[in-house]
N, C-alpha and C positions, 0 to 999 in steps of 0.2 A: 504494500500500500504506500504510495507517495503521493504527494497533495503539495502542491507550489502553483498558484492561481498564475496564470498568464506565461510559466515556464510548462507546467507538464501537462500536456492536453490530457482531456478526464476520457479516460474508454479502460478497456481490457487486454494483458498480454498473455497470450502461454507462453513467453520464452524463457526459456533455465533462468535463472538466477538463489543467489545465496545470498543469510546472512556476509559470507564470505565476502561478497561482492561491496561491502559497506564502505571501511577502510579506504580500497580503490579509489569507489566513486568520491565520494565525498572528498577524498584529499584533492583530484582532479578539479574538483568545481571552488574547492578552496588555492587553488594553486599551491597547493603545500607539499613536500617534499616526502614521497614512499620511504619510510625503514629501510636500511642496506637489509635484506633478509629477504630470503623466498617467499614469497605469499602464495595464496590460493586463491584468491580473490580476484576478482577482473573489473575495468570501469567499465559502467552500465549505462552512461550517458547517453546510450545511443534510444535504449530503449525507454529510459524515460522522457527524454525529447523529440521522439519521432512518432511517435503514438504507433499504430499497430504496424507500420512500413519498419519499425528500431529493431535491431537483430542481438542477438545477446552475445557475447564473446565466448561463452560460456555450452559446450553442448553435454559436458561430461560432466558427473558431480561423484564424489568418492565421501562412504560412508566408513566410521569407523566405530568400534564402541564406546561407552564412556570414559574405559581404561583404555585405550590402545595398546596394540602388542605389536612389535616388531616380526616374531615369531609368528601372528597370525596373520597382522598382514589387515589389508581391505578385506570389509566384513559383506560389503555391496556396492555396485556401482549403478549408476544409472547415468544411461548416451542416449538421449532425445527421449524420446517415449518407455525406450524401456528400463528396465529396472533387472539387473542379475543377484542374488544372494548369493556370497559362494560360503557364507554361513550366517546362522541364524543363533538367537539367545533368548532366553526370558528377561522379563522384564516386569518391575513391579506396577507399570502403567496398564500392562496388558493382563493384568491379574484376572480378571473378569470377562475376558474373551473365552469361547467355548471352546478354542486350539487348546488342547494341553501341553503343547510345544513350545508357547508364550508364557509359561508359569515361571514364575519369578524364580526358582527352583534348577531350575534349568540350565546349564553349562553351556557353552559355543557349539554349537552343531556342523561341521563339513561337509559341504554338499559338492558334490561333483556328479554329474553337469549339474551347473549352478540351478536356482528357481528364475526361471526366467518369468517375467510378468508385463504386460503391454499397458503402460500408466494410462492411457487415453481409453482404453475400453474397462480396464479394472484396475481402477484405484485404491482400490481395497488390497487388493494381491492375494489374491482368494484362487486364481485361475492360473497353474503353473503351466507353461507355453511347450515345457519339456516333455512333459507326458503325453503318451498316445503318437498317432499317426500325423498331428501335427509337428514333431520335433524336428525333423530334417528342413519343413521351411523356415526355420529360425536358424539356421547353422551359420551363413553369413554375419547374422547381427553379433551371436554369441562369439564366434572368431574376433569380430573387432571390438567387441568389450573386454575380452580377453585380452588383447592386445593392448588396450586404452589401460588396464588394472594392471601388467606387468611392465609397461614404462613407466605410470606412475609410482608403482611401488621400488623401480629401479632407482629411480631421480627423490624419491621422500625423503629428507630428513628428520629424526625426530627431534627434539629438543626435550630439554629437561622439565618433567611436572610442575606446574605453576601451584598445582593443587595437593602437591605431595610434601610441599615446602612448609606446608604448615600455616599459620595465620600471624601475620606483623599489628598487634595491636594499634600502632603508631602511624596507622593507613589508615584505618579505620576513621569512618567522620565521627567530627565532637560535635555533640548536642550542643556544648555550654563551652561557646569558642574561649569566653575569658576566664575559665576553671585553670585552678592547678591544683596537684600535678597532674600533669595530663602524662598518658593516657584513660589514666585510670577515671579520673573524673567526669572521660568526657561520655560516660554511660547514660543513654536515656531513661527516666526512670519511670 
């Protein structure tokens, strides 16, 4: 959703994009200068200014888990419409889906050939593309998502947990900017 009266004409896009994509753009339209660091992200300028003619940079999106693992690697990827899992996990969100395979409970799962699912006709990912007499027409797409997940994972870096580091109390906002000692003080109460 963006909303800038007289820059972003109002309609609808399907084109990829990511929170990823934020960083980018915004630094673009701020003339500010990108982090020396690899990013993921891409500027989206096009298609927020071009209304539904704007094309996205963007046609591949790589999913990871909450932990990431070097060792497992991309969990999912999805290139235009489709969507590959080359593994699946539970998840406490999906506690109350009737899958038992979504149960919080549940460890990483390896799928080979991955679940392939076509986002535009099932969004849900209820309808695996691999099973049955339709699997050989999908053998093309599956080759180049394959392809798209091991460049990517060739070229990924990881970097060190932001969230394993612990918590800096000293970051944290003060309620009661002119309290001392801070940190401690500056607890909402």
């Amino acid at each position: 959703i963006a909303y800038w009266p007289g820059k972003i004409p109002p309609g609808v896009t399907h084109e990829l994009a990511s929170t990823l994509d934020l960083l980018p753009t915004i630094a673009a339209l701020a003339n500010a200068k990108l982090p020396s660091v690899p990013l993921d992200g891409f500027d989206m300028q096009d298609i927020l200014f071009n209304g539904p003619k704007g094309k996205s940079k963007r046609n591949t999106m790589f999913f990871y888990p909450s932990s990431p693992s070097k060792i497992l690697g991309v969990f999912a990827v999805r290139h235009g419409k489709y969507k590959a899992h080359f593994y699946t996990q539970g998840s406490s969100h999906s506690e109350f889906t009737p899958d038992p395979a979504c149960n919080f409970s549940i460890f990483p799962t390896f799928h080979y050939p991955p679940l392939l699912y076509d986002l535009q006709t099932d969004p849900s990912e209820n309808y695996n593309l691999l099973i049955g007499s339709t699997a050989k027409k999908y053998a093309t797409i599956l080759r180049q998502i394959e392809l798209e997940k091991a460049t990517f994972q060739m070229n990924m870096q990881f970097a060190e947990s932001q969230i394993n580091k612990g918590e800096d109390l000293s970051l944290e906002p003060c309620y009661n900017p002119q309290c001392t000692p801070r940190p401690s003080c500056c607890r909402a109460t």
